[in-house]
N, CA, C and O atoms as a Tripos MOL2 file, in Angstrom:
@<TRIPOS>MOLECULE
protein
  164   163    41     0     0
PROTEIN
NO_CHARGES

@<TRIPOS>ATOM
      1 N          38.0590   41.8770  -36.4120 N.3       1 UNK1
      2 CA         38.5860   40.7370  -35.6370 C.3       1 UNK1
      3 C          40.1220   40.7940  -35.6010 C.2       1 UNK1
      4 O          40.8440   40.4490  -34.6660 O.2       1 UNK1
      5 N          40.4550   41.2510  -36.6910 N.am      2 UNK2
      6 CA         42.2870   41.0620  -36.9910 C.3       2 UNK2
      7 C          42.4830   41.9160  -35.6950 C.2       2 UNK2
      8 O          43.0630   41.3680  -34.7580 O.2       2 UNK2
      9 N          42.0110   43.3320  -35.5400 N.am      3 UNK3
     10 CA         42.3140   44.5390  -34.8720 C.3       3 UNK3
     11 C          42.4550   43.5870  -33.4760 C.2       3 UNK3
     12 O          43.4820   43.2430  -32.8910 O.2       3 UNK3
     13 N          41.3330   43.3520  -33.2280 N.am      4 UNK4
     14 CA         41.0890   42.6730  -31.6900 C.3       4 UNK4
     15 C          42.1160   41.7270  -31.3970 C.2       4 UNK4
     16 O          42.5800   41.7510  -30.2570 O.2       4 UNK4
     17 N          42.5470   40.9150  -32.2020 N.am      5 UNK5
     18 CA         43.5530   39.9570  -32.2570 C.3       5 UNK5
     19 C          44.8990   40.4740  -31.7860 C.2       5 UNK5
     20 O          45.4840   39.9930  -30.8150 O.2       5 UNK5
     21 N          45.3360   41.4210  -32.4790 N.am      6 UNK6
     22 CA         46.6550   42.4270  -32.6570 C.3       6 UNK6
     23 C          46.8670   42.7580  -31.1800 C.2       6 UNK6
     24 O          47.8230   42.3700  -30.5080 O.2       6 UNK6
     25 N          45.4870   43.8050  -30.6010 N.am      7 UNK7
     26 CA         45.2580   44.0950  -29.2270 C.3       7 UNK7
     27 C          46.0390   43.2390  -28.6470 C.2       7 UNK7
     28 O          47.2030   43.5570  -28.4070 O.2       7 UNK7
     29 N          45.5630   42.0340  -28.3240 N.am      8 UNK8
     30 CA         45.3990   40.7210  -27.5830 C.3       8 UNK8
     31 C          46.6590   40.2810  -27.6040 C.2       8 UNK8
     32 O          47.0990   39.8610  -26.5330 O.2       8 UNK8
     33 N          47.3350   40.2670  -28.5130 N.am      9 UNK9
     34 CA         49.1730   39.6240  -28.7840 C.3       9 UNK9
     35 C          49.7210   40.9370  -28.3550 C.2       9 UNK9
     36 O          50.8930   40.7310  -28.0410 O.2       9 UNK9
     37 N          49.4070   42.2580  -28.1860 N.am     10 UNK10
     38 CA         49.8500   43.1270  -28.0690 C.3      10 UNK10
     39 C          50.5010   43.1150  -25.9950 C.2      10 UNK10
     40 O          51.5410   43.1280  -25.3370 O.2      10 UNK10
     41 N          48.5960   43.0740  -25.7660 N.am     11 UNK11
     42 CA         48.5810   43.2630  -24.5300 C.3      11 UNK11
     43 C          49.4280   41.9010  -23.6460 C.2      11 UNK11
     44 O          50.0770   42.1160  -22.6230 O.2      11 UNK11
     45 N          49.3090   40.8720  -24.1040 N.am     12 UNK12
     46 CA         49.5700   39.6510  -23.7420 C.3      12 UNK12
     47 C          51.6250   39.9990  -23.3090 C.2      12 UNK12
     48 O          52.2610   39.9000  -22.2600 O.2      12 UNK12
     49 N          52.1060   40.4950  -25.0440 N.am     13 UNK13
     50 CA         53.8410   40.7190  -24.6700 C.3      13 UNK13
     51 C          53.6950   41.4470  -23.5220 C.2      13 UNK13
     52 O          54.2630   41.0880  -22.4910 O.2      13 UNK13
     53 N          52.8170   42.6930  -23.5810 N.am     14 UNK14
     54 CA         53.5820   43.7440  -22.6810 C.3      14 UNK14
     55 C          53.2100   43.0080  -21.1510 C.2      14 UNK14
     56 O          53.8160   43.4570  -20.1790 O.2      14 UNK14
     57 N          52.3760   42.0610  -20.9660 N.am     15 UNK15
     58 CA         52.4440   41.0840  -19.4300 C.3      15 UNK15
     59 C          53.4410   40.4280  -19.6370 C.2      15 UNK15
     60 O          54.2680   40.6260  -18.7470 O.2      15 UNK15
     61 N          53.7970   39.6850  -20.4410 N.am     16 UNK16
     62 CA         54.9670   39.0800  -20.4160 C.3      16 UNK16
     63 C          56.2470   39.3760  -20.3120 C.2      16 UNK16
     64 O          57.0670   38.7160  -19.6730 O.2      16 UNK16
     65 N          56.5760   40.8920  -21.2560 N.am     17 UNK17
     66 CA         58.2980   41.3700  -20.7860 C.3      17 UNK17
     67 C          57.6400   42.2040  -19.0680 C.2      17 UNK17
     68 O          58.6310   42.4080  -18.3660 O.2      17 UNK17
     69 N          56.7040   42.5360  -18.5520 N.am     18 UNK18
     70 CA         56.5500   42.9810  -16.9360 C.3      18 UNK18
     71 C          56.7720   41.7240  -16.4430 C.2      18 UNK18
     72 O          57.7410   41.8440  -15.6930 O.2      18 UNK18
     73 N          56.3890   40.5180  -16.4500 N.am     19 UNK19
     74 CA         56.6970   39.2570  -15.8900 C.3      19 UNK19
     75 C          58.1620   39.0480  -16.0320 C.2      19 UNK19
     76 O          58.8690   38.7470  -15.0700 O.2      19 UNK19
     77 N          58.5100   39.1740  -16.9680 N.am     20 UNK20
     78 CA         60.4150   38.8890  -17.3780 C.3      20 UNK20
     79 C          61.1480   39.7100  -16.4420 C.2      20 UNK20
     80 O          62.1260   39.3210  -15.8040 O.2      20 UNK20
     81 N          60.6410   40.8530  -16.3860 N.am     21 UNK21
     82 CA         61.6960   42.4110  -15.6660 C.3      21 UNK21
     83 C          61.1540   41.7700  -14.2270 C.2      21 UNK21
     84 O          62.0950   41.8050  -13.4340 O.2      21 UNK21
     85 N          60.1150   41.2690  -13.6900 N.am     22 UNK22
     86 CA         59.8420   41.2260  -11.9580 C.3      22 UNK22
     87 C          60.5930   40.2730  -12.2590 C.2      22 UNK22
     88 O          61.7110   40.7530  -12.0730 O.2      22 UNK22
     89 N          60.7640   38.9450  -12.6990 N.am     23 UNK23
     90 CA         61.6210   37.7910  -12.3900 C.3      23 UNK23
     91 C          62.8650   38.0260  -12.2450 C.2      23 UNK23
     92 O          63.5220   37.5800  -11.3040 O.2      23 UNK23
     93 N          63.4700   38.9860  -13.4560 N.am     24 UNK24
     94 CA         64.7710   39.2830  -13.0730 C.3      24 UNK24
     95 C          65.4380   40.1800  -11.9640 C.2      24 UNK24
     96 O          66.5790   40.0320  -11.5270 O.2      24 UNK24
     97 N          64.6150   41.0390  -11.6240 N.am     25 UNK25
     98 CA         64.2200   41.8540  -10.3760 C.3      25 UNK25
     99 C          64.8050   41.5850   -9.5190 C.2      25 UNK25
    100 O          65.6840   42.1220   -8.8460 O.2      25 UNK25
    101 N          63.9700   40.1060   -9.5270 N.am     26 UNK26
    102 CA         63.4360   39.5030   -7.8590 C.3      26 UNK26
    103 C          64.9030   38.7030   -7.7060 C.2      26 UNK26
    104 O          65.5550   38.5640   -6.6710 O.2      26 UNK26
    105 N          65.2230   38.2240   -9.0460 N.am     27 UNK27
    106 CA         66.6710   37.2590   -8.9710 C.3      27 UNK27
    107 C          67.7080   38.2540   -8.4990 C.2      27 UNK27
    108 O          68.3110   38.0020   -7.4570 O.2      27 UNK27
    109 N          67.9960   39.4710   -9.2360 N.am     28 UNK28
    110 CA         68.8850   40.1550   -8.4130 C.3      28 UNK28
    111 C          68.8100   40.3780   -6.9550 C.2      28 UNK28
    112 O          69.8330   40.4980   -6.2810 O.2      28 UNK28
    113 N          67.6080   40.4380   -6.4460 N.am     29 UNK29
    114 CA         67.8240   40.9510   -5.0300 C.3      29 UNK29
    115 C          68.0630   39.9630   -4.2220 C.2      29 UNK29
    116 O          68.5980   40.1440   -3.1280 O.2      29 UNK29
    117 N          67.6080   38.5150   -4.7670 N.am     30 UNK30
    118 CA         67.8830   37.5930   -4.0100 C.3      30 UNK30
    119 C          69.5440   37.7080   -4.2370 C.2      30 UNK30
    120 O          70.2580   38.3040   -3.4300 O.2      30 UNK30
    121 N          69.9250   37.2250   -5.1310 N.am     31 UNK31
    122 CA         71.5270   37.4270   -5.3950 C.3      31 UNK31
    123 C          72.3340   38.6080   -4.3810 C.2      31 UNK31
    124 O          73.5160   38.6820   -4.0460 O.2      31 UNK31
    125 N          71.5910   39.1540   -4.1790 N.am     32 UNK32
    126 CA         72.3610   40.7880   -3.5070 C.3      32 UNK32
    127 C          72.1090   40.2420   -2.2260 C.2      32 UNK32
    128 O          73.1670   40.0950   -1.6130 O.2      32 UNK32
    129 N          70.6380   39.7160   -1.2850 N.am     33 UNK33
    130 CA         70.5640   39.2940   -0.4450 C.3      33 UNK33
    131 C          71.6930   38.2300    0.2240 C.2      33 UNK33
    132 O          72.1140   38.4140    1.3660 O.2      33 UNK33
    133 N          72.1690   37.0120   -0.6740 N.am     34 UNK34
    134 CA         73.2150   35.9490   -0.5260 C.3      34 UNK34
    135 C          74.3890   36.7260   -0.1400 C.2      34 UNK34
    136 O          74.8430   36.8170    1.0000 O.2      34 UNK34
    137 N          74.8660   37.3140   -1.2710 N.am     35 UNK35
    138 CA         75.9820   38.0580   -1.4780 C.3      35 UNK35
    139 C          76.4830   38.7650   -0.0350 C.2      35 UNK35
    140 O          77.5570   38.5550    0.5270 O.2      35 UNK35
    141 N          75.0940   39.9180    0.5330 N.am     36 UNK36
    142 CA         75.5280   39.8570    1.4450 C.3      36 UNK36
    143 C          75.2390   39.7460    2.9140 C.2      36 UNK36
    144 O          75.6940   40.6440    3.6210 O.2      36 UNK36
    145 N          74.5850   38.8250    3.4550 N.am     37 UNK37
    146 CA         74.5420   37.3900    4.2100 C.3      37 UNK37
    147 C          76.2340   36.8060    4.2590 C.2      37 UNK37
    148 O          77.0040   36.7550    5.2170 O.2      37 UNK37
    149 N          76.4140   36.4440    2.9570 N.am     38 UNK38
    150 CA         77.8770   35.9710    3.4020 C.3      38 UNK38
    151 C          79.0540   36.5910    3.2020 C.2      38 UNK38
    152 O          80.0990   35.9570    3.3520 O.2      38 UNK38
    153 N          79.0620   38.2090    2.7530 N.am     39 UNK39
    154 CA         79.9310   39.3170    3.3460 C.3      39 UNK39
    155 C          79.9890   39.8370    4.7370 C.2      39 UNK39
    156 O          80.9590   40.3990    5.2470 O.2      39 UNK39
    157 N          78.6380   39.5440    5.3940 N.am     40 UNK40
    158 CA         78.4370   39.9650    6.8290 C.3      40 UNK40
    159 C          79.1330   38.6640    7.5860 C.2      40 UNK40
    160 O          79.9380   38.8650    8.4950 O.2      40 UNK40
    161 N          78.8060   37.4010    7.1940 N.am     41 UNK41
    162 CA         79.4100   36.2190    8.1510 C.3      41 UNK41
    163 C          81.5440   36.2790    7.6860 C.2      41 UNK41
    164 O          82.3200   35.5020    8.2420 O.2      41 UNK41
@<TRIPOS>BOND
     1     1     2 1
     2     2     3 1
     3     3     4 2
     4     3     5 am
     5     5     6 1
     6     6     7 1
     7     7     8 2
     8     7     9 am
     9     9    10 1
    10    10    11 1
    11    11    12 2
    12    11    13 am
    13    13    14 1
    14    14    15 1
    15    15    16 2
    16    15    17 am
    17    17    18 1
    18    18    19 1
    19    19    20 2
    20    19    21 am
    21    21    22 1
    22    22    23 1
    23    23    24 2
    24    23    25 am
    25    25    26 1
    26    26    27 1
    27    27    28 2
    28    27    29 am
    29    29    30 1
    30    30    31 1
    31    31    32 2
    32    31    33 am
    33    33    34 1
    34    34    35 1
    35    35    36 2
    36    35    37 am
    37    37    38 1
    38    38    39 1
    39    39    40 2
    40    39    41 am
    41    41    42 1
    42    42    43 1
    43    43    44 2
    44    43    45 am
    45    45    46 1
    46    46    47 1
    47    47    48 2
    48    47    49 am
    49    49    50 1
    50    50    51 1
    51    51    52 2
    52    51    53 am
    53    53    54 1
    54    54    55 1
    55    55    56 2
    56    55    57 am
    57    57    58 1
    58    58    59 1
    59    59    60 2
    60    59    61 am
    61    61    62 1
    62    62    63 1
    63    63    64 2
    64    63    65 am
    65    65    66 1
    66    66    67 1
    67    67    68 2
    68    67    69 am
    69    69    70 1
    70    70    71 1
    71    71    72 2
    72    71    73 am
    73    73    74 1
    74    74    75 1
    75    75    76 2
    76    75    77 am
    77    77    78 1
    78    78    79 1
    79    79    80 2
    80    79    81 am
    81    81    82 1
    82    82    83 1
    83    83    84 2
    84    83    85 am
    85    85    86 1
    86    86    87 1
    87    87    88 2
    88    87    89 am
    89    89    90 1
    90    90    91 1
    91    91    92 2
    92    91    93 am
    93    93    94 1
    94    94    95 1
    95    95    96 2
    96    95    97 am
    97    97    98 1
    98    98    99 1
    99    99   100 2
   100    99   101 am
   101   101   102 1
   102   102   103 1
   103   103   104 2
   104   103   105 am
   105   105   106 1
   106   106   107 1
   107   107   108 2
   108   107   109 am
   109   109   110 1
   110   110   111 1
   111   111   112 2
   112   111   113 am
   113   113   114 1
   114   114   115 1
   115   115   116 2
   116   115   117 am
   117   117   118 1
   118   118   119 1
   119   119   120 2
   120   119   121 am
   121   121   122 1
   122   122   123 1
   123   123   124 2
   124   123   125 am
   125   125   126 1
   126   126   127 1
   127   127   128 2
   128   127   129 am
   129   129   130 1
   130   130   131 1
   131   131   132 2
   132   131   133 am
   133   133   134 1
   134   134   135 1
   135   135   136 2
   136   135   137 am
   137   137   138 1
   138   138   139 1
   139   139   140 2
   140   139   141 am
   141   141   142 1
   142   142   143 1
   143   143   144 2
   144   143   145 am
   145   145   146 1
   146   146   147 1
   147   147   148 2
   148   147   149 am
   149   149   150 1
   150   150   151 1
   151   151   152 2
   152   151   153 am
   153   153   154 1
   154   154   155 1
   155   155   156 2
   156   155   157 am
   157   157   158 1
   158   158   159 1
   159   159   160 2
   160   159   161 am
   161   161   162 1
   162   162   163 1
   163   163   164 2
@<TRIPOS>SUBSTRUCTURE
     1 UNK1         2 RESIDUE 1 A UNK
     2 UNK2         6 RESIDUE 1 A UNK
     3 UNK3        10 RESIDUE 1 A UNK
     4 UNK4        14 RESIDUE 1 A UNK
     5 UNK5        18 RESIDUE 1 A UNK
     6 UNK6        22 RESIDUE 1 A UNK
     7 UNK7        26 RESIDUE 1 A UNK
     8 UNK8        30 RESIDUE 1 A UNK
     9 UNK9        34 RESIDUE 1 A UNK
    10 UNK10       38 RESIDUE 1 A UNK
    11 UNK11       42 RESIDUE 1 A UNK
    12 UNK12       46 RESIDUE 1 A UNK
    13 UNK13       50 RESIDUE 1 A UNK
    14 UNK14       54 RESIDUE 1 A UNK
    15 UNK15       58 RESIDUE 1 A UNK
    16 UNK16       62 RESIDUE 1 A UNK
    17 UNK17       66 RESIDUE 1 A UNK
    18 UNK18       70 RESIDUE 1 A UNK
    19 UNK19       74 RESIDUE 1 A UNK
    20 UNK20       78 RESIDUE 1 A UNK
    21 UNK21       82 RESIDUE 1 A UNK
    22 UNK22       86 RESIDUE 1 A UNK
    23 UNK23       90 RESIDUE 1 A UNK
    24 UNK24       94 RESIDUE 1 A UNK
    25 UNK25       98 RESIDUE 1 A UNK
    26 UNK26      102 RESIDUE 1 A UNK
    27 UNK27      106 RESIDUE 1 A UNK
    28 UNK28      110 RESIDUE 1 A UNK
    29 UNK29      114 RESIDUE 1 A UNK
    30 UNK30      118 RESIDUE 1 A UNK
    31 UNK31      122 RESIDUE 1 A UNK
    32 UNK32      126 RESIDUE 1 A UNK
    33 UNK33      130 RESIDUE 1 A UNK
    34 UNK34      134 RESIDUE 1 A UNK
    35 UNK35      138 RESIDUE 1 A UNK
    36 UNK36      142 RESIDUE 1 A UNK
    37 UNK37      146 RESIDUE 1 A UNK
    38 UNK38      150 RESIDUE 1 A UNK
    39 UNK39      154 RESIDUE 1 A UNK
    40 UNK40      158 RESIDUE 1 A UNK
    41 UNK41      162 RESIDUE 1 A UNK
């Protein structure tokens, strides 16, 4: 059971720092998108 457990907290971080890296991702490109939107105007 411990083993299965371990798995489970294991598998769970590694969704969670992939969830962290797309969020921050997605924030940069939006940021890059703004940025330049209002370098072009």
């Amino acid at each position: 059971m411990n083993i299965l457990i371990s798995w489970l907290i294991l598998i769970l971080a590694i969704i969670c720092a992939v969830g962290i890296m797309r969020i921050i991702n997605g924030i940069k490109t939006i940021e890059s998108l703004f940025t330049g939107d209002k370098r072009h105007k």
